[in-house]
C-alpha positions in Angstrom: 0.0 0.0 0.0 1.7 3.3 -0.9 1.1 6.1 1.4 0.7 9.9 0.4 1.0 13.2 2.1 -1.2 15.6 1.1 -0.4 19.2 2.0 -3.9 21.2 2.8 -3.1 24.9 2.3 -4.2 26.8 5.6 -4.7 30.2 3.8 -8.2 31.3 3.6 -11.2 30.0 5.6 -12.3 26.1 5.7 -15.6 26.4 7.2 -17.2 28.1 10.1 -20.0 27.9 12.4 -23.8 29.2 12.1 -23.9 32.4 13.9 -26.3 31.7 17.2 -26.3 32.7 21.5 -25.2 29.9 24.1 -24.9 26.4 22.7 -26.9 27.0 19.7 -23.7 28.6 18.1 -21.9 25.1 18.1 -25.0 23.4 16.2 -24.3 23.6 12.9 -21.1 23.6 10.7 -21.0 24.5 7.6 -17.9 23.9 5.0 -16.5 27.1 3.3 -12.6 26.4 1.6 -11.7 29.3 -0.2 -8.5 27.3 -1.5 -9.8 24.8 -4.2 -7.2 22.0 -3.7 -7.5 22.3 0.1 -11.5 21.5 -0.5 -10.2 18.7 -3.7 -8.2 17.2 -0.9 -11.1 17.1 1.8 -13.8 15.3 -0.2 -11.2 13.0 -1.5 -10.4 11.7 2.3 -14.3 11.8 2.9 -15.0 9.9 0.3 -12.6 7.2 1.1 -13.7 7.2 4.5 -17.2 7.2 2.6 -16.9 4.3 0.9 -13.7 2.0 2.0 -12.1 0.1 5.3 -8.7 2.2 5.2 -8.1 5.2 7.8 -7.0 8.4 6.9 -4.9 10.5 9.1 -5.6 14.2 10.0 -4.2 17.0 12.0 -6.5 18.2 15.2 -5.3 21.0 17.3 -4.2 18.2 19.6 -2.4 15.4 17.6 -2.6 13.8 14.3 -5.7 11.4 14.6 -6.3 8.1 12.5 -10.0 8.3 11.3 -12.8 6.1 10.3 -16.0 5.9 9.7 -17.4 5.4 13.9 -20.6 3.8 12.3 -19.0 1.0 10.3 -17.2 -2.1 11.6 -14.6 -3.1 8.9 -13.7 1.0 8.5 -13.3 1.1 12.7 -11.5 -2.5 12.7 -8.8 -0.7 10.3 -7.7 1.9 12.5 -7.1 -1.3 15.2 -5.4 -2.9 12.5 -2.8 -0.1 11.2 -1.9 1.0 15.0 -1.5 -2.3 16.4 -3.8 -1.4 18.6 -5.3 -3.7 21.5 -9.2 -4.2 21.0 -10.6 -3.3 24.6 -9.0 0.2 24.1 -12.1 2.5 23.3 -11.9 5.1 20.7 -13.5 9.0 20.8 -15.3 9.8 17.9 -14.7 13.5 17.0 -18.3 15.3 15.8 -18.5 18.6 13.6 -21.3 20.4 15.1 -23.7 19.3 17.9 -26.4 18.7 14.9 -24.3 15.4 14.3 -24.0 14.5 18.2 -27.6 14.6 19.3 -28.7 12.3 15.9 -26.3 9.6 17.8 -26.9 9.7 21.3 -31.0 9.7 21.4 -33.8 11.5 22.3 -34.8 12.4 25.8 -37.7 12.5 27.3 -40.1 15.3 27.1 -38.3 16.5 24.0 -35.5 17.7 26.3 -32.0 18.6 25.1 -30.4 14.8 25.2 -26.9 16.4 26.1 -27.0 15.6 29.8 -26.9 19.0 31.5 -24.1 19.1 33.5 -22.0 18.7 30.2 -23.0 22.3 28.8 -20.8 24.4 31.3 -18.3 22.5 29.9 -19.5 22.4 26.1 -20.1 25.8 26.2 -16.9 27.1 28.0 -14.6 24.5 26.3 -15.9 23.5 22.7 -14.6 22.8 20.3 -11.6 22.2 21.8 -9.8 19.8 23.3 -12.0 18.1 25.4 -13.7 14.5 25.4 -17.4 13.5 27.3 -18.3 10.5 28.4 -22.2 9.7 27.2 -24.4 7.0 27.5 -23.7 5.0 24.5 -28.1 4.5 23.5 -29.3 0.9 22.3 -30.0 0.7 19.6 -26.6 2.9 18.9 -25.3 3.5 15.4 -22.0 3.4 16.5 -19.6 0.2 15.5 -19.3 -2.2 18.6 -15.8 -1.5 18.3 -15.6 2.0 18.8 -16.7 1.2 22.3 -14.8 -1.9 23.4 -17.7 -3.1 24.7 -18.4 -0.3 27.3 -22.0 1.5 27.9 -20.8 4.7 27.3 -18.4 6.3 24.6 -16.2 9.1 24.3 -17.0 12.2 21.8 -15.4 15.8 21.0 -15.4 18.3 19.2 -11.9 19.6 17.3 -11.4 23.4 17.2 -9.5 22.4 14.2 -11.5 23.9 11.1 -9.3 21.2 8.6 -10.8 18.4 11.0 -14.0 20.2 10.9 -14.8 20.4 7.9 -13.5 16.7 7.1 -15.9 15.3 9.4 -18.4 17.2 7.8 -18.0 16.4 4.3 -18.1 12.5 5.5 -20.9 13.1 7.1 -20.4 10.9 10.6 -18.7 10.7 13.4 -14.7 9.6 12.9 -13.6 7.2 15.5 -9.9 8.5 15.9 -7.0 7.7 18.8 -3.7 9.4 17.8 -2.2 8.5 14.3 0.6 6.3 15.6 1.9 2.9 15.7 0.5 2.0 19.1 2.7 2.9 22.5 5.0 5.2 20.7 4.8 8.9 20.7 1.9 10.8 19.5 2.2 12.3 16.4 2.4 16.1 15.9 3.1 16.8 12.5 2.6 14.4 9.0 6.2 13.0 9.2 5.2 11.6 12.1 2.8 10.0 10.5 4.6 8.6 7.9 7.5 7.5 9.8 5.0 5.0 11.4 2.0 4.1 9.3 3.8 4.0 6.0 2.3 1.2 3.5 -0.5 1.0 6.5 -2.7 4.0 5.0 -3.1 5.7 2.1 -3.4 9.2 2.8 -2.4 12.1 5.2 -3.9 15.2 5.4 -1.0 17.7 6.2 -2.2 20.6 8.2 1.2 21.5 9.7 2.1 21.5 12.7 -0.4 20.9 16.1 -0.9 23.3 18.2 -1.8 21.9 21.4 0.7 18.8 21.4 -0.9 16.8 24.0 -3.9 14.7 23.8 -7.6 15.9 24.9 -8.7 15.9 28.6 -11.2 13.3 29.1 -14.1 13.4 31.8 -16.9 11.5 33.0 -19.4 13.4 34.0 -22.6 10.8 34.6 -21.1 10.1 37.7 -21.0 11.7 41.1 -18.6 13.6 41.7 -17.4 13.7 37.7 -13.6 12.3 37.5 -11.0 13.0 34.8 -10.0 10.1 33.3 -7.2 11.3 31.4 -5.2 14.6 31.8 -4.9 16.7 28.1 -5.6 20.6 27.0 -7.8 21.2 29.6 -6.4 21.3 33.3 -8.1 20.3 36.4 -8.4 23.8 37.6 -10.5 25.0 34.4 -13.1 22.4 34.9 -13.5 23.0 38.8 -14.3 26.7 37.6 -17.4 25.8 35.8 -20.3 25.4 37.6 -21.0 21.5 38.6 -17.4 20.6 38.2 -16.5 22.5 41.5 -15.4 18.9 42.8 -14.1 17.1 39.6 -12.1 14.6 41.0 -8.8 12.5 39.3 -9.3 9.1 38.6 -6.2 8.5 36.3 -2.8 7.1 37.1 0.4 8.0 35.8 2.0 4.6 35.2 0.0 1.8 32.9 -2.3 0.0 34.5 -2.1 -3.5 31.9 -4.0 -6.5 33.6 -6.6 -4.9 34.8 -10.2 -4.2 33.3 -10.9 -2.8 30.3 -10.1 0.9 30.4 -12.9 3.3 30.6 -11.1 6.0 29.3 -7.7 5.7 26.5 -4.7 6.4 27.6 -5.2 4.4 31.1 -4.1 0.7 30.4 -1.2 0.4 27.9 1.8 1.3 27.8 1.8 4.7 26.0 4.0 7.4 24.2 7.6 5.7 24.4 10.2 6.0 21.8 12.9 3.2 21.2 15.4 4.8 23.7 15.5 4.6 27.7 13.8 7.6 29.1 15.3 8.6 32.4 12.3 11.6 33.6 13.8 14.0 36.9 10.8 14.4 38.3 10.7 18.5 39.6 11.0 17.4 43.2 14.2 16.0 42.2 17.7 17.3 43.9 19.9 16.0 41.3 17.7 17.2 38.9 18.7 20.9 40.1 22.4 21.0 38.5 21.4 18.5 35.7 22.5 15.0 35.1 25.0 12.9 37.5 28.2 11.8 36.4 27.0 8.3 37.7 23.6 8.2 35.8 26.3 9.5 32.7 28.2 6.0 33.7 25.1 3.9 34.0 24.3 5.1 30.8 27.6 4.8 28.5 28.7 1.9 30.4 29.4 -1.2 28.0 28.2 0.5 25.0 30.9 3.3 24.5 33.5 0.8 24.1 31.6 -1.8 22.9 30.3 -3.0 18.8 27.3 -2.7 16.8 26.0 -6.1 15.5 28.1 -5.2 11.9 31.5 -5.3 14.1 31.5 -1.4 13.7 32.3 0.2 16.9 29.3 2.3 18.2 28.8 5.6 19.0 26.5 6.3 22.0 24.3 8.6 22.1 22.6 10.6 24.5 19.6 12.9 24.6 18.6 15.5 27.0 15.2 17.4 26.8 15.1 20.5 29.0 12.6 22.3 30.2 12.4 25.2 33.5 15.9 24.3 35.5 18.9 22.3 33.2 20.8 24.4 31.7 22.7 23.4 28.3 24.2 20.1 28.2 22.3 19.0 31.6 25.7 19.6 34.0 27.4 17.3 31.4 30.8 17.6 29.9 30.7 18.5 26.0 32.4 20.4 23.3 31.7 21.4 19.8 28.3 21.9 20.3 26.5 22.7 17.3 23.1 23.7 16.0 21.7 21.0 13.4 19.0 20.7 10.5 15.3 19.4 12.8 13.3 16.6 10.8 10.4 19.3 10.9 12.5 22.2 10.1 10.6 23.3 7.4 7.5 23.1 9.0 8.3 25.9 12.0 9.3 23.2 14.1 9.0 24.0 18.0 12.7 23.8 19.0 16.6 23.1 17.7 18.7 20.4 18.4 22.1 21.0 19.4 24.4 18.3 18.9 28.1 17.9 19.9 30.8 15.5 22.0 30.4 13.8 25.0 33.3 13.9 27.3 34.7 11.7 30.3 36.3 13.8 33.5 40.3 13.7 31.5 37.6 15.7 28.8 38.1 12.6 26.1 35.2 12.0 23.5 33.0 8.8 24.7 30.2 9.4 22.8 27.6 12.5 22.0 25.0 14.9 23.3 22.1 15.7 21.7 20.2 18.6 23.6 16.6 20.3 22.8 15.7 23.3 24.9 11.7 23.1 25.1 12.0 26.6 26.9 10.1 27.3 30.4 6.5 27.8 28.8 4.4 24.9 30.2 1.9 24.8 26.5 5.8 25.3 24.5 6.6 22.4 26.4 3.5 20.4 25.6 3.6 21.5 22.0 7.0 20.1 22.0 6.8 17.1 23.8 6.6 14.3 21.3 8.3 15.9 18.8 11.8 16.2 21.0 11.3 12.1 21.9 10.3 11.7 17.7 13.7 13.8 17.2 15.8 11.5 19.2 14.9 8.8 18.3 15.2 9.7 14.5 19.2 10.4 15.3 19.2 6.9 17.4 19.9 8.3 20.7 20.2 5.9 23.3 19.1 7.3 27.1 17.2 9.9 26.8 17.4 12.2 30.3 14.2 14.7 30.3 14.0 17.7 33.0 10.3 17.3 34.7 8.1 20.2 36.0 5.5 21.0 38.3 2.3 19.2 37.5 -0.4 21.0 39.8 -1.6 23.4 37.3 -2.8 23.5 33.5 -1.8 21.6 30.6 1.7 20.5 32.8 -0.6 17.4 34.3 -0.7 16.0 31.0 2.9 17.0 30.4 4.0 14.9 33.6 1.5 12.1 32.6 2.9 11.2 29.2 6.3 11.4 30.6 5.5 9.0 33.4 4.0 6.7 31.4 7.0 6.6 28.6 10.0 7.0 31.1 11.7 3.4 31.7 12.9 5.1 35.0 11.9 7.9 37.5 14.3 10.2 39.5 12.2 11.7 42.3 
């Protein structure tokens, strides 16, 4: 299967929303591309999600997502099939407008509003955007059995992304889509990412650029009492206690996989998640060491054995290491290096979120045993989320092996989710 990337211009509008007061402004989205091959390439992904199994990728203002048809089986089973993707892990379906929710979670009684009403605080405040509801999944449901993994409810948003928009529109229902990656690596944040790991799995990705977000969508349950969040994303803890009914939104995720146990009610709680090839070492902010960078015994740890050892070709091997810095390291981690150097990013022509800077690796007599790679994600905690997966994609694209990553405080804002991914794709925690 050969995959293409298909570059949708973002000059000009792509749709927009019926004017209206409240809620009544989400209900209805219409499709408006100004750019005639942005709109060619949106109704040729809808119609293959129209009329065939294969998932097409597509930016959201979060991450790249892998869509399908929520209301067919075979289209749905595809998206499992290209991310290697364990069937009890539910899927959100992503909506255009709230027009296309209500026809697929059922009437209420009394010809009430069938959005449960201590969602539309949040709907109001917070869509589209990235947050996902938990609903009552209705019986009969026209949504694929897969999409929920067998669960009662399922999870829905709506993008703020008017590409995403305006593709779900033109396809005309719900698209089931978890992050367009192979399963437990990182999320992907721009095309490239999508290609490096779905290539001859899809046929087509919608290039929109670059996310803006980074991080996956919050997801809460609000049907119970009090509502939980079930996974940490764009929206923090303290936005959704501030709207009325939320006041004691509880967490009910945890940072580390939680494999073996039941099936998740929420994705993003069982698997393993979001880890490239090399071992992540996270400092969590807490951290001492953390303070003055990395320790010369971690360094050992690290470049012990390999430095001086052979690749599987007889080749002697350079090791590599990566640091990710955020609000305390300051270049190079407290390491020894020289020649440091600013080099060409996999996403530089696509404003890519930071620079690599890549030079030698020195033991305490200042001798070369190996290099430094070193990304600066800068002190902003939505920079930082923005850049997350991309610095992990980075390293491991120039084969790093240890990658040492500067944590921050988690109490506020997007930084939960920050601390959450890294958790759960770190092979060891300094704290």
């Amino acid at each position: 299967m050969e995959t293409r990337i298909v570059k949708v211009s973002s000059k000009g509008s792509l749709g927009h929303f019926r004017p209206g007061e409240g809620l009544a402004r989400l209900d209805h989205w219409e499709v408006k591309c100004e750019d005639k091959s942005a709109l060619k390439a949106l109704e040729e992904a809808a119609h293959e999600l129209r009329t065939t199994p294969t998932p097409v990728a597509f930016p959201t203002e979060t991450v790249y997502g892998l869509g399908a048809d929520a209301t067919r089986s075979p289209s749905v089973k595809g998206i499992y099939s290209a991310k290697g993707r364990p069937s009890d892990n539910p899927l959100i379906s992503h909506v255009c407008d709230l027009e296309m929710l209500r026809e697929y979670i059922g009437q209420a009684e009394g010809g009430q509003d069938p959005i449960p009403s201590r969602y539309r605080t949040l709907i109001e405040r917070f869509w589209p955007g990235p947050l996902t509801i938990l609903l009552p999944n209705p019986q009969p449901t026209k949504l694929a059995p897969e999409v929920t993994a067998g669960l009662k409810t399922f999870g829905v948003r709506m993008p703020s992304s008017p590409l995403a928009l305006s593709l779900i529109k033109l396809a005309g229902v719900p698209l089931a889509a978890p992050s367009a990656n192979a399963s437990t690596k990182p999320s992907p944040t721009t095309a490239q990412h999508v290609m490096d790991d779905l290539r001859g799995r899809i046929e087509l990705i919608l290039d929109g650029g670059q996310c803006a977000v980074g991080v996956e969508s919050t997801v809460v349950d609000g049907l119970c009492d009090p509502p939980v969040v079930l996974r940490p994303g764009g929206i923090g803890l303290d936005e959704l206690r501030s709207c009325p009914g939320w006041e004691g939104a509880v967490i009910a995720y945890k940072d580390q996989s939680e494999e073996g146990k039941a099936a998740p009610r929420a994705p993003g709680m069982k698997y393993k998640h979001y880890s490239p090839k090399a071992r992540v070492v996270l400092y969590e902010s807490s951290c001492a060491k953390g303070v003055t960078g990395v320790a010369s015994s971690e360094l050992a740890t690290a470049t012990n054995g390999v430095v001086n050892g052979h690749a599987t070709n007889g080749e002697k091997k350079t090791r590599k290491i990566g640091v990710i810095r955020t609000q305390r390291w300051k270049q190079g981690a407290g390491l020894r290096c020289a020649n440091l150097q600013r080099q060409k990013t996999v996403d530089e022509d696509r404003d890519s979120p930071f620079e690599v800077i890549e030079g030698d690796l020195l033991d305490e007599s200042e001798k070369p045993i190996g290099r430094i790679l070193d990304i600066d994600l800068g002190r902003d905690t939505e920079g930082i989320a923005r850049g997350l997966f991309s610095a992990l994609r980075e390293f491991d694209r120039r084969g790093a092996d240890t990658i040492f990553v500067d944590g921050i405080e988690d109490r506020i804002d997007i930084a939960a989710a920050v601390m959450n991914r890294l958790r759960k794709a770190a092979s060891e925690i300094r704290a």
